[in-house]
N, CA, C and O atoms as a MOPAC input file, in Angstrom:
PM7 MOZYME 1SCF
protein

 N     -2.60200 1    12.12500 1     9.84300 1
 C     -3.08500 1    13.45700 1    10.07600 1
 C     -3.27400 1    13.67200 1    11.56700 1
 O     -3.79500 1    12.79000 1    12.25000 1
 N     -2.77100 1    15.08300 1    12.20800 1
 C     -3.31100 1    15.21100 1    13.43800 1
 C     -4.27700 1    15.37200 1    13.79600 1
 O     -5.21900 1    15.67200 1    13.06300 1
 N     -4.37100 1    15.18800 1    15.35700 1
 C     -6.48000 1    15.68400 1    15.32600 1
 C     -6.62900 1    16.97400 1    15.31100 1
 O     -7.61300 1    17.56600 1    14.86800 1
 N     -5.66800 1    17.45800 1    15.79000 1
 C     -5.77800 1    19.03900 1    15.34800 1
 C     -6.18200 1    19.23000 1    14.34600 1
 O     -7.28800 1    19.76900 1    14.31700 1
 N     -5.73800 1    19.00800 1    13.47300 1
 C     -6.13100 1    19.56200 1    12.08500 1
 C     -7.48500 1    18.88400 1    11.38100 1
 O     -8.37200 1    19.22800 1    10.60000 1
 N     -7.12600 1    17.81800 1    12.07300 1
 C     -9.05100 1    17.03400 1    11.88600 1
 C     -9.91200 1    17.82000 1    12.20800 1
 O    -10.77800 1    18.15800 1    11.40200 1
 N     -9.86600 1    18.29900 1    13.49100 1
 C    -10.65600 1    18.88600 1    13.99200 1
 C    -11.02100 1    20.01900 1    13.46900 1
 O    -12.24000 1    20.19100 1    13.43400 1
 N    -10.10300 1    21.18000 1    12.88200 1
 C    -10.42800 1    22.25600 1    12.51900 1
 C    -10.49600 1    22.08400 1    10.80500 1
 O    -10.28800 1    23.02500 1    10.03900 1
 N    -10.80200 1    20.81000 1    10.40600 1
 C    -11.74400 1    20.83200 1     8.67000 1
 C    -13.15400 1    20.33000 1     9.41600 1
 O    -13.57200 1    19.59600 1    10.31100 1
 N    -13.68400 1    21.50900 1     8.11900 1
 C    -15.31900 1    20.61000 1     8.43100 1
 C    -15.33600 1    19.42200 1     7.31900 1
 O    -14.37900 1    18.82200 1     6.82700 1
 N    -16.60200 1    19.28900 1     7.10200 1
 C    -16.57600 1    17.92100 1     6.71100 1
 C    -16.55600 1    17.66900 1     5.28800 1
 O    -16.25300 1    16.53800 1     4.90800 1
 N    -16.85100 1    18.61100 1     4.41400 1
 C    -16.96900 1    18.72200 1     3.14100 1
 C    -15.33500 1    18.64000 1     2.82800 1
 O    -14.91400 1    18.04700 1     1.83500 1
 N    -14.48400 1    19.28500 1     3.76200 1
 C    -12.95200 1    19.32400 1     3.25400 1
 C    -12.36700 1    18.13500 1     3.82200 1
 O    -11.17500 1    17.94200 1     3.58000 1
 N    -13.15000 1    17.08900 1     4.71800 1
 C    -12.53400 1    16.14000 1     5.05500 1
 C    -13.03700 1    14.71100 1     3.50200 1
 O    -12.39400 1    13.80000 1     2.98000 1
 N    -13.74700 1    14.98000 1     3.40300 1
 C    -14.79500 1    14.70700 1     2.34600 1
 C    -13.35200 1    14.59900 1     1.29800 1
 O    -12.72500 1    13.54600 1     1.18000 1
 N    -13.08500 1    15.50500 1     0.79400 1
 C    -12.35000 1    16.03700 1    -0.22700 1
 C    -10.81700 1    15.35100 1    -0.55100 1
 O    -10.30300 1    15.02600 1    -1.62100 1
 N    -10.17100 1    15.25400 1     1.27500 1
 C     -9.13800 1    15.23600 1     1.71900 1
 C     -9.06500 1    13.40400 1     1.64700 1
 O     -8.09200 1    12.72000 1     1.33200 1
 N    -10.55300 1    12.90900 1     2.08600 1
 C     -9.97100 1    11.04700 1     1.84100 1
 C    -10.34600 1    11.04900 1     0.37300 1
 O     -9.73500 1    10.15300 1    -0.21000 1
 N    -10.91300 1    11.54700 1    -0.19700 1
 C    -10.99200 1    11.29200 1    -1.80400 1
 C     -9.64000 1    11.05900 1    -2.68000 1
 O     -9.23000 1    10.38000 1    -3.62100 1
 N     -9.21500 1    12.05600 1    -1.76900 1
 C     -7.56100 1    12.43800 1    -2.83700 1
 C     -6.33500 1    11.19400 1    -1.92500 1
 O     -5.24000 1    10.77100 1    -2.29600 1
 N     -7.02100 1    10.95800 1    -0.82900 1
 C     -5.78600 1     9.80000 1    -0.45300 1
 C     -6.36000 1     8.82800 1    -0.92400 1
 O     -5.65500 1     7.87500 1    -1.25500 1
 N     -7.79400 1     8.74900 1    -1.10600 1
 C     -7.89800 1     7.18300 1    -1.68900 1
 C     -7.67100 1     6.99300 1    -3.11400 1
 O     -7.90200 1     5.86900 1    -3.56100 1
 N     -7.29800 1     7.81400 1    -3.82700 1
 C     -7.03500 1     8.07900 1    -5.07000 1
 C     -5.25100 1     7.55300 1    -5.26200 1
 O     -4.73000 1     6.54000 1    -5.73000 1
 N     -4.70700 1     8.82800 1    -4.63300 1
 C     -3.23300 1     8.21800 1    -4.08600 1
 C     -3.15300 1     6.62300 1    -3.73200 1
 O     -2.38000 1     5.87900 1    -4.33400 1
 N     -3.94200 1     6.21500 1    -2.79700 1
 C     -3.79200 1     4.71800 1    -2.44900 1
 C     -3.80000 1     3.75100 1    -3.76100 1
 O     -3.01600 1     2.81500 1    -3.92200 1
 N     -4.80700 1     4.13600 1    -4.65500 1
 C     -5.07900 1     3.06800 1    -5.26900 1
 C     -3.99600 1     3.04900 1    -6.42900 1
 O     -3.50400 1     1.98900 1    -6.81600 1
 N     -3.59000 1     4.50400 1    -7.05500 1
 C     -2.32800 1     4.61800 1    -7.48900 1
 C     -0.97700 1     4.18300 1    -7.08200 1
 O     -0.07800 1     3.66600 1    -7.74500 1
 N     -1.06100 1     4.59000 1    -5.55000 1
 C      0.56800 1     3.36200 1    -5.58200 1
 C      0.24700 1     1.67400 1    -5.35100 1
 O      1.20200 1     0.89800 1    -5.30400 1
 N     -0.94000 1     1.25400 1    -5.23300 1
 C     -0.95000 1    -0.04400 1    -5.15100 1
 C     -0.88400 1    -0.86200 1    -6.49900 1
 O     -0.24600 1    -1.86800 1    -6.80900 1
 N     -1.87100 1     0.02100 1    -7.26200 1
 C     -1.55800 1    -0.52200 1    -8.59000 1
 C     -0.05500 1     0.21500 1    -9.51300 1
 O      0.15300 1    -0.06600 1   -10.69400 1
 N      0.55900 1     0.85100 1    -8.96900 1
 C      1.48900 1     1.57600 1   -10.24900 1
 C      3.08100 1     1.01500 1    -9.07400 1
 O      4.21400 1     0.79000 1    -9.50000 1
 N      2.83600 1     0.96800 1    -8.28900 1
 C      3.76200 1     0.52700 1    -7.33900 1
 C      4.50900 1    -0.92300 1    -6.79300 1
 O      5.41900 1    -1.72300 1    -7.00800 1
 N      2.95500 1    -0.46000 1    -5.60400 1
 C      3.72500 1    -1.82500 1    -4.81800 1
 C      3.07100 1    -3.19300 1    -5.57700 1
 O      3.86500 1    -4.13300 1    -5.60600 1
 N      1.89700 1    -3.42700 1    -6.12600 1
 C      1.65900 1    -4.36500 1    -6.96600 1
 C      2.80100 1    -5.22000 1    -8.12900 1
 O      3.11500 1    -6.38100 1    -8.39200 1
 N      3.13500 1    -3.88900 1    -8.56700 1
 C      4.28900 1    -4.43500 1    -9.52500 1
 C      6.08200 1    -4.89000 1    -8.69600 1
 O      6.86600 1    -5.77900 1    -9.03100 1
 N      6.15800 1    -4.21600 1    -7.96200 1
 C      6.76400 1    -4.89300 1    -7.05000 1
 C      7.13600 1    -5.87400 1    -6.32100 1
 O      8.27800 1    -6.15900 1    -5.96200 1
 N      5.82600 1    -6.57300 1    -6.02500 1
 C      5.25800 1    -7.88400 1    -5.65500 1
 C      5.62700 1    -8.65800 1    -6.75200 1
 O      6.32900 1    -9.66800 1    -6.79700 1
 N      4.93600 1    -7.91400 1    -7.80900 1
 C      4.99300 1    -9.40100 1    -9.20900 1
 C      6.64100 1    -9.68200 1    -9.42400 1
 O      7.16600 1   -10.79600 1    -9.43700 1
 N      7.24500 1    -8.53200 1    -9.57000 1
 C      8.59400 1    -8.65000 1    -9.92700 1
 C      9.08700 1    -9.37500 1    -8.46400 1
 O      9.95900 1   -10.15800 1    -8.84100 1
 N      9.00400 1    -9.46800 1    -7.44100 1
 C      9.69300 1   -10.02500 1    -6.54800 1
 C      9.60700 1   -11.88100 1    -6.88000 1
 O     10.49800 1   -12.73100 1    -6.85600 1
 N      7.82300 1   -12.00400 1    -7.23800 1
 C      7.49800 1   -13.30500 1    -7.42800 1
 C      7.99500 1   -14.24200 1    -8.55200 1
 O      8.05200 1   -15.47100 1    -8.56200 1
 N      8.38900 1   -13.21000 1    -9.62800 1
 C      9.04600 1   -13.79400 1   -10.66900 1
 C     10.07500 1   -13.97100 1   -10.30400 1
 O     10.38700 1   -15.14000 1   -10.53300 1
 N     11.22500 1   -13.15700 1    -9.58800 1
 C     12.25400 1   -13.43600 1    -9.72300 1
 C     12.48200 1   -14.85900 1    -8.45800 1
 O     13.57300 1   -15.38100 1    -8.23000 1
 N     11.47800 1   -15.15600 1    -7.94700 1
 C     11.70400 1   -16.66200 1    -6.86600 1
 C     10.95900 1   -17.26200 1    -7.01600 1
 O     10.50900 1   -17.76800 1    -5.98800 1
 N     10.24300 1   -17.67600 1    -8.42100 1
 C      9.11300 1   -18.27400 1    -9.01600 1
 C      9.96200 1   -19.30200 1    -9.11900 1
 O     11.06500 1   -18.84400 1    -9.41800 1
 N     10.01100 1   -21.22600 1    -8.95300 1
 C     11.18800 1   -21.60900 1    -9.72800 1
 C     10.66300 1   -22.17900 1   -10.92700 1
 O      9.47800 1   -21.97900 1   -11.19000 1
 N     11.43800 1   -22.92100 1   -11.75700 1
 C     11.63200 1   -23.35400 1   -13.20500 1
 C     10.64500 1   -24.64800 1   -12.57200 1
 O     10.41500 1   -25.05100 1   -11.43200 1
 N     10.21500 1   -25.04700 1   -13.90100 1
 C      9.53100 1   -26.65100 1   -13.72100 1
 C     10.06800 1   -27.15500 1   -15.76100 1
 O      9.95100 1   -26.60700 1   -16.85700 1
 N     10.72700 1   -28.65800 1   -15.15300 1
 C     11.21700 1   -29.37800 1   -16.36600 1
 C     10.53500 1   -30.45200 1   -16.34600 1
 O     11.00300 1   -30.93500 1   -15.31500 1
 N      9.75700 1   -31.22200 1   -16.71300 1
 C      9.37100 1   -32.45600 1   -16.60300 1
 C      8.78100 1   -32.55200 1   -15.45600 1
 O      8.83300 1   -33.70900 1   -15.03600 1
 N      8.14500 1   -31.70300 1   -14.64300 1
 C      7.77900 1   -32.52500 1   -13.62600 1
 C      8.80800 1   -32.07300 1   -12.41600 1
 O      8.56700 1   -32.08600 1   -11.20900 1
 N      9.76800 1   -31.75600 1   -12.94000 1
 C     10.61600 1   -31.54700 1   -11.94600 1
 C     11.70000 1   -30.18100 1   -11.93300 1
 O     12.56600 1   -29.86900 1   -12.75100 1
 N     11.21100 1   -29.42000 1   -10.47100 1
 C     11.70400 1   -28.54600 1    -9.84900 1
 C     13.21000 1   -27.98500 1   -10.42000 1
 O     14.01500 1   -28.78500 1    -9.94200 1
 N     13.85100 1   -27.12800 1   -11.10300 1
 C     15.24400 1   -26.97300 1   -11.07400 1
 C     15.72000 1   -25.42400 1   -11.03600 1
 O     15.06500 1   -24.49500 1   -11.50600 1
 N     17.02000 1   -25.30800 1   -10.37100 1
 C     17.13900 1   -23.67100 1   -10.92200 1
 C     17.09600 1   -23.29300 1   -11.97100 1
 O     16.86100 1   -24.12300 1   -12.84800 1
 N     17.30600 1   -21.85900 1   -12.35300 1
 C     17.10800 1   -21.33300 1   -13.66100 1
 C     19.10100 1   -21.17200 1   -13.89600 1
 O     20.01700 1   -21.37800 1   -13.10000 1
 N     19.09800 1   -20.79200 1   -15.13100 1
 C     20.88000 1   -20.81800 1   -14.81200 1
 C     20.88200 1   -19.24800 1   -14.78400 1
 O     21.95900 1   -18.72000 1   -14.50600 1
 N     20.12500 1   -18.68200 1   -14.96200 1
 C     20.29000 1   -17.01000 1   -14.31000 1
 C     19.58800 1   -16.93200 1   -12.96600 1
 O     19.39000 1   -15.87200 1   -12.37200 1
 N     19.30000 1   -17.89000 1   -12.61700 1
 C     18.90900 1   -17.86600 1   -10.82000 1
 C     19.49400 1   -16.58500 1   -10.15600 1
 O     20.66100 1   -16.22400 1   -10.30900 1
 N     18.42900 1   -15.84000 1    -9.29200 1
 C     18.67900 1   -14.99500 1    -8.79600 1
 C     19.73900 1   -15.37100 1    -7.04300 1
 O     19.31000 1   -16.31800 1    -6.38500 1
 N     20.66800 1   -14.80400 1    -6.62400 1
 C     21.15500 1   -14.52700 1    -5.55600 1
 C     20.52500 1   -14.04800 1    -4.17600 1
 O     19.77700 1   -13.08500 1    -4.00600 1
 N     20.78200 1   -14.53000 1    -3.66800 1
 C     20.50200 1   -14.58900 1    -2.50700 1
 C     20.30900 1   -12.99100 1    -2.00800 1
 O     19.29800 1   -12.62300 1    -1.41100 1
 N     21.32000 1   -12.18800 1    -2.31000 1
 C     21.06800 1   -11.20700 1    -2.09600 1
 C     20.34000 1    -9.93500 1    -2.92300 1
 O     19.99800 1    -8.86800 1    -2.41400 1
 N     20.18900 1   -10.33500 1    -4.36100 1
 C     19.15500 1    -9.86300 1    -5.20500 1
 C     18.02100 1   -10.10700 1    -4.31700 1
 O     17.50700 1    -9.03300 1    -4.00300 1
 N     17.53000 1   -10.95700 1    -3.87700 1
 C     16.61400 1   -11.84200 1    -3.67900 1
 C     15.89800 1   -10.94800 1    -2.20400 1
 O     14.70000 1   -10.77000 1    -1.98500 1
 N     17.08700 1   -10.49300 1    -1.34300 1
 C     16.63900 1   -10.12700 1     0.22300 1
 C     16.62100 1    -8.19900 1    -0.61400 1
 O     16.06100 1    -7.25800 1    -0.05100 1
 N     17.27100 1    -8.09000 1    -1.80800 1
 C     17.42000 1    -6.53400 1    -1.92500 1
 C     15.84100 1    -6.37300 1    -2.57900 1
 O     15.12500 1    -5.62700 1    -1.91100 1
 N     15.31900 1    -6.86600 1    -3.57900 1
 C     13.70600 1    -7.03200 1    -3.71000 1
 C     12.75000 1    -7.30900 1    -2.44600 1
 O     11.61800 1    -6.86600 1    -2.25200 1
 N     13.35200 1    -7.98200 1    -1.81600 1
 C     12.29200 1    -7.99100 1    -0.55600 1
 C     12.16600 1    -6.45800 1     0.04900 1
 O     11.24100 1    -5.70900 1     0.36200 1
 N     13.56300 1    -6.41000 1     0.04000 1
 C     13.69400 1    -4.87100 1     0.89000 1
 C     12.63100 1    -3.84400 1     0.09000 1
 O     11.77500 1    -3.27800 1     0.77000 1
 N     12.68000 1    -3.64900 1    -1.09700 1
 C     11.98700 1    -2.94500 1    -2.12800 1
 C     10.96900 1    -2.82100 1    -1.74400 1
 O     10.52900 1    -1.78200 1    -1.25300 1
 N     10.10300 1    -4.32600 1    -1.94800 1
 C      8.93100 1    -4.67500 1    -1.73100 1
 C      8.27100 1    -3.66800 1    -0.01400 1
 O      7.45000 1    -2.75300 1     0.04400 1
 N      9.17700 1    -4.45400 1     1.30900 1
 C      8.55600 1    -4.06200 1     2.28900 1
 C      8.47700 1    -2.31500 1     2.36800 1
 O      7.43100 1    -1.89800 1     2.86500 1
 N      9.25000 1    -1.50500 1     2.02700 1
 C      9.45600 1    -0.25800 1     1.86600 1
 C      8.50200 1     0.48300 1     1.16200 1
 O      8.10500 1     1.63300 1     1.35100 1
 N      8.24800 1    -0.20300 1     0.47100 1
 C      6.58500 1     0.18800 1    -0.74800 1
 C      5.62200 1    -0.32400 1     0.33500 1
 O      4.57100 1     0.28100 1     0.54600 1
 N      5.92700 1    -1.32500 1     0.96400 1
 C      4.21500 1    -1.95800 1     2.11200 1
 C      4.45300 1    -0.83200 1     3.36400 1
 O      3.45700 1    -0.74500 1     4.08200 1
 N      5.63500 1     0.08800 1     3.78000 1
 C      5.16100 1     1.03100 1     4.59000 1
 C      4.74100 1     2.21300 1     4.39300 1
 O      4.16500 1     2.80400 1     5.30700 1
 N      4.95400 1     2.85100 1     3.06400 1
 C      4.62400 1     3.93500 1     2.35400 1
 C      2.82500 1     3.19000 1     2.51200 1
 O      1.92800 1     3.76100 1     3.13100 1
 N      2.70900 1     2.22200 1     1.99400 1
 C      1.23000 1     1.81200 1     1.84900 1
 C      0.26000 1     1.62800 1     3.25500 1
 O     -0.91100 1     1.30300 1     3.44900 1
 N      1.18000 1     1.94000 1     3.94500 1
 C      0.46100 1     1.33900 1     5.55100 1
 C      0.17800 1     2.64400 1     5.94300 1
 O     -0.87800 1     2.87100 1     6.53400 1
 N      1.23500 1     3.82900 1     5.61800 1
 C      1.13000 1     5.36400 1     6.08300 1
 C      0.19300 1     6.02700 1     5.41200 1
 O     -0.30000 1     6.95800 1     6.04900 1
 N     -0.26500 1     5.83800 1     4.21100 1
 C     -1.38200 1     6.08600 1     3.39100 1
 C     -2.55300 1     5.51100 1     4.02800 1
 O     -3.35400 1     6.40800 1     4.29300 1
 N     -2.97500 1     4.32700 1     4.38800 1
 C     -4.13900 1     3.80000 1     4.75500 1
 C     -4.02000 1     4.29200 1     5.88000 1
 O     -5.14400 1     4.59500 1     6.28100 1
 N     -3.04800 1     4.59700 1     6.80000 1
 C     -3.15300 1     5.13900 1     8.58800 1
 C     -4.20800 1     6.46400 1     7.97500 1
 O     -5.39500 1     6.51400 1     8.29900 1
 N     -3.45500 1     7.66200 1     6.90300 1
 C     -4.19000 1     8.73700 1     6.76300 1
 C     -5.30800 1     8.42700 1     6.68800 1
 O     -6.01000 1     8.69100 1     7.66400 1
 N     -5.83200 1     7.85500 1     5.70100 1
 C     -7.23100 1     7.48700 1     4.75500 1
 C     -8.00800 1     7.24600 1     6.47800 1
 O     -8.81400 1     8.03400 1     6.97200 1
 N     -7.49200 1     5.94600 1     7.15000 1
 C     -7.94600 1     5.75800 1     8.58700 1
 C     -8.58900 1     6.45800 1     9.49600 1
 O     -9.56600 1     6.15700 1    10.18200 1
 N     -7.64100 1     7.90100 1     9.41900 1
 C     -7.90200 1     8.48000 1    10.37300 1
 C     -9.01600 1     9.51400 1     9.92000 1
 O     -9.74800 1     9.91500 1    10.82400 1
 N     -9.27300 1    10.06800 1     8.46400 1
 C     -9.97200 1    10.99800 1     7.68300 1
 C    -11.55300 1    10.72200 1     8.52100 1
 O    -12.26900 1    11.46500 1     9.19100 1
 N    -11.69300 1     8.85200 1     7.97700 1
 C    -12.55600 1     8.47300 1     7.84200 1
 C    -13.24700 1     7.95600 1     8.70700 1
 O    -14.41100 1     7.60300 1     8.51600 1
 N    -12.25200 1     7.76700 1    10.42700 1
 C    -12.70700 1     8.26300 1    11.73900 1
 C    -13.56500 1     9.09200 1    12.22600 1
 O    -14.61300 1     8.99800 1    12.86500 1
 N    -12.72500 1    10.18700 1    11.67300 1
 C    -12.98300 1    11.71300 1    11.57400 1
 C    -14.57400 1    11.69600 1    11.07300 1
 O    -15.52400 1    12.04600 1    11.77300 1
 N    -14.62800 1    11.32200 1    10.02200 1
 C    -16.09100 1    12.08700 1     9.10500 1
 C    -16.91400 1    10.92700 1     9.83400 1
 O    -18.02100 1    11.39900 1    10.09400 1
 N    -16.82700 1     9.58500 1    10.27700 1
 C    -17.82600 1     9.19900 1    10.92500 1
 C    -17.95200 1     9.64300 1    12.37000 1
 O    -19.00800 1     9.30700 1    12.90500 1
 N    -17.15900 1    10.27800 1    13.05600 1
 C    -17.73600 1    10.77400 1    14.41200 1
 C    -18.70700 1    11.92800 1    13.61700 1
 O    -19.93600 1    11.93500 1    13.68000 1
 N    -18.03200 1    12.72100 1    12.99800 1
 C    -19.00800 1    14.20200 1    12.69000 1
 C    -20.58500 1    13.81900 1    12.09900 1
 O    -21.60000 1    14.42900 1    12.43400 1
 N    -20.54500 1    12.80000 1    11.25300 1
 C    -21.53600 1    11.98600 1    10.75800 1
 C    -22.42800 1    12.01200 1    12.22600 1
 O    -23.37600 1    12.75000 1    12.49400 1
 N    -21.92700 1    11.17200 1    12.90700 1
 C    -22.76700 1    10.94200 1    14.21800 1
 C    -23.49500 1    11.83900 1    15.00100 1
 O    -24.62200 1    11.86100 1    15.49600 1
 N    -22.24400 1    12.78500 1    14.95600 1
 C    -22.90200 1    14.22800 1    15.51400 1
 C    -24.03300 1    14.64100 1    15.06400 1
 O    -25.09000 1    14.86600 1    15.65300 1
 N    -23.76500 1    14.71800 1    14.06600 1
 C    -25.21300 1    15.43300 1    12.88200 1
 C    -26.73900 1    14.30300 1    13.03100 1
 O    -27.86000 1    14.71900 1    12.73900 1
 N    -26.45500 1    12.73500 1    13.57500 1
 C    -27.53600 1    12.11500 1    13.23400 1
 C    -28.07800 1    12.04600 1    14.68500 1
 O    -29.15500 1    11.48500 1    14.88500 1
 N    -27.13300 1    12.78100 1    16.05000 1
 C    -28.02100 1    12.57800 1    17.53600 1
 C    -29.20200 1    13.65200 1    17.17200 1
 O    -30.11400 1    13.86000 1    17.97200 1

C-alpha cells in the first residue's frame, strides 16, 4: 500500500483494511502455499526398505522436481506481497496509535 493512501484512511478503515489481509493471508497459507509445500515434500520424500534408502520406480524427474519448486517459490512471493501489505497497514495504525497516546 502507498503512504498516500495510508495516510488519507483513518484508522477505523485501516483497522478494517489489515483484518481483510490478514484473513486473505491466512487463506492462502493454509489453502495454498501450505499444500504446495506438502505436495513438493512428498514428491522428494524418499522410499525406506529395510532400513535402506531407495528410489521409488515412479521417482519423480528432475525436472518435475525444479517445476514444483518453481510452484512452490511463486506461492512464497504472492505470500511475501501480502505480509509487505499487512506490514505496512500495521505500521500505519501503530504510528496513529502513538499519536493519539502523546
Amino acid at each position: 500500500m502507498s503512504n498516500d493512501r495510508l495516510e488519507n484512511m483513518t484508522l477505523r478503515e485501516k483497522y478494517k483494511a489489515a483484518d481483510v489481509i490478514v484473513r486473505e493471508l491466512i487463506e492462502h497459507v493454509e489453502l495454498g502455499f501450505l499444500p504446495k509445500v506438502q505436495g513438493l515434500e512428498r514428491l522428494v520424500e524418499p522410499q525406506e526398505a529395510s532400513g535402506v534408502y531407495r528410489l521409488q520406480e515412479n521417482a519423480a524427474t528432475d525436472r518435475t522436481i525444479r517445476d514444483e519448486v518453481g510452484v512452490v517459490l511463486e506461492s512464497e512471493l504472492f505470500t511475501d506481497d501480502v505480509f509487505d501489505r499487512l506490514r505496512a497497514l500495521l505500521e500505519s495504525i501503530n504510528g496513529d496509535v502513538s499519536e493519539i497516546l502523546k
